[in-house]
C-alpha beads as a LAMMPS data file, in Angstrom:
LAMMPS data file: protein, C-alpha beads

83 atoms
82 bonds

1 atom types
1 bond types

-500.0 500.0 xlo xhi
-500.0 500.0 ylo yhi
-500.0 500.0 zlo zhi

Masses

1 110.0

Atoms # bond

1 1 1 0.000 0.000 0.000
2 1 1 2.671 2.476 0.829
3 1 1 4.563 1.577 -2.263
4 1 1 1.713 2.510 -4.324
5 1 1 1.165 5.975 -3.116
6 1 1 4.187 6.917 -3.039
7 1 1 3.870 5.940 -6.882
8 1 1 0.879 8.209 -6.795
9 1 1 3.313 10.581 -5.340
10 1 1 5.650 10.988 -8.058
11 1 1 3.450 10.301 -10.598
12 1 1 1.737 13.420 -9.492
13 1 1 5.031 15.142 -9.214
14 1 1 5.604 14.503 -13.408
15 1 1 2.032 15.777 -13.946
16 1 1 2.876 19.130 -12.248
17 1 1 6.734 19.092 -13.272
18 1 1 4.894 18.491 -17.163
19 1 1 2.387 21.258 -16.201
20 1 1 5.258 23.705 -14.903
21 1 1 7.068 23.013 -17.795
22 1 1 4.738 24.134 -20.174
23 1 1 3.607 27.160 -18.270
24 1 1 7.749 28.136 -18.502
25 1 1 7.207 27.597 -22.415
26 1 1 4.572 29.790 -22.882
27 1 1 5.598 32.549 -20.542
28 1 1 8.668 32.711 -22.544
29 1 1 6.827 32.615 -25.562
30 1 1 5.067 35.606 -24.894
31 1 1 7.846 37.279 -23.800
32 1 1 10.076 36.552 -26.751
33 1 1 7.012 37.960 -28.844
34 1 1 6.944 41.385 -27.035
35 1 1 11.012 41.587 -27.221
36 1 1 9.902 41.437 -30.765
37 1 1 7.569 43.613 -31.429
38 1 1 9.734 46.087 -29.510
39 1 1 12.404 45.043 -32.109
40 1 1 10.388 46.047 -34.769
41 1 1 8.971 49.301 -33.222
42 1 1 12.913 50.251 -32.665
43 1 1 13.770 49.197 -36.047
44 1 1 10.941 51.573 -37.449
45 1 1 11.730 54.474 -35.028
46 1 1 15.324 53.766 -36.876
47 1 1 14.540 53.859 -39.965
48 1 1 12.623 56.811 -39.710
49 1 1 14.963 58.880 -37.920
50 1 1 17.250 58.165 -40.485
51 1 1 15.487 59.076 -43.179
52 1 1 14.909 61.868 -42.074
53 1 1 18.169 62.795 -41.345
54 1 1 18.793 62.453 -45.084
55 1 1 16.126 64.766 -45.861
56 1 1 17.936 67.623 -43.538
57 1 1 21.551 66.213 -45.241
58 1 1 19.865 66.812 -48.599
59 1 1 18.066 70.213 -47.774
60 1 1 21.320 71.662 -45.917
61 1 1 23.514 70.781 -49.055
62 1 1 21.125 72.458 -51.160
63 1 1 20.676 75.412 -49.012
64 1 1 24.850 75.877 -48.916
65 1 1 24.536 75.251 -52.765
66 1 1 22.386 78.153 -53.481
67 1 1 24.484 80.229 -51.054
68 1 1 27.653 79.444 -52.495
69 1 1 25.442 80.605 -55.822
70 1 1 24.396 83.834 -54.397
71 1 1 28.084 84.758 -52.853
72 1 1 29.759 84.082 -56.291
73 1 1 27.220 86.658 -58.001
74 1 1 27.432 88.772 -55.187
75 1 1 31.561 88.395 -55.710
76 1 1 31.042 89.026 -59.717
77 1 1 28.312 91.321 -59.490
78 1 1 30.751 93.772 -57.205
79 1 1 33.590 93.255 -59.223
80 1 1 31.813 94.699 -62.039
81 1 1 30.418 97.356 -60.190
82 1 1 34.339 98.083 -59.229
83 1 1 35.350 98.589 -62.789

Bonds

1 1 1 2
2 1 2 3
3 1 3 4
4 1 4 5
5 1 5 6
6 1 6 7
7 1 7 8
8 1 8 9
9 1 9 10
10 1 10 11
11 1 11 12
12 1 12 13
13 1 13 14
14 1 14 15
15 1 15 16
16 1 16 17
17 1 17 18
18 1 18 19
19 1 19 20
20 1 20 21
21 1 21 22
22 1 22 23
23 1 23 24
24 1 24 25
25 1 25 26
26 1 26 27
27 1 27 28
28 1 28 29
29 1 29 30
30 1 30 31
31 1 31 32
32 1 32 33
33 1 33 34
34 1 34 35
35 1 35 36
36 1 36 37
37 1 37 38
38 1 38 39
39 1 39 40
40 1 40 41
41 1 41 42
42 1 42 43
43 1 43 44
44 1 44 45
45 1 45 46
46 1 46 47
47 1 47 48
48 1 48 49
49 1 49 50
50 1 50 51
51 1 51 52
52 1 52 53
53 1 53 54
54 1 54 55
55 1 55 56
56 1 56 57
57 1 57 58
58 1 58 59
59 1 59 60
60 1 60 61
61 1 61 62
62 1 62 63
63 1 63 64
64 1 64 65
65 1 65 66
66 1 66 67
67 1 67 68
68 1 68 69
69 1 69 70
70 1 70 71
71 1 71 72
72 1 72 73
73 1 73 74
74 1 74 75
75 1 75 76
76 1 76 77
77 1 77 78
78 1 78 79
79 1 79 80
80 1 80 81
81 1 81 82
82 1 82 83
């Protein structure tokens, strides 16, 4: 009799080891999904922020473009006046 509950015993023990085991499995599932999605919302925050700074890269190089435009007729414009 004693032999057979303490069967009982561990055979309970696998059930909730089994049941434990599972719970660990999905917990880390889930968690493993929001690292993730974070991932992904970084990535996009990323991408964006970079693109952007492009945008300014491009805009600032034009802007010193058309400068560099307007001092060399400035430059010719008074050299002419100068003659």
């Amino acid at each position: 009799m004693f032999l057979e509950e303490n069967i009982r015993s561990h055979e309970e023990n696998v059930r909730q080891s089994d049941s434990i085991a599972n719970l660990v499995r999905e917990k880390v599932t889930k968690l493993i999904e929001k690292i993730k999605d974070e991932e992904k919302k970084l990535l996009c925050n990323i991408h964006e922020f970079n693109n952007t700074e492009r945008r300014l890269i491009k805009e600032k190089s034009n802007r010193l473009r058309d400068l560099k435009t307007i001092e060399q007729f400035c430059l010719t414009s008074q050299e002419k006046l100068n003659r």
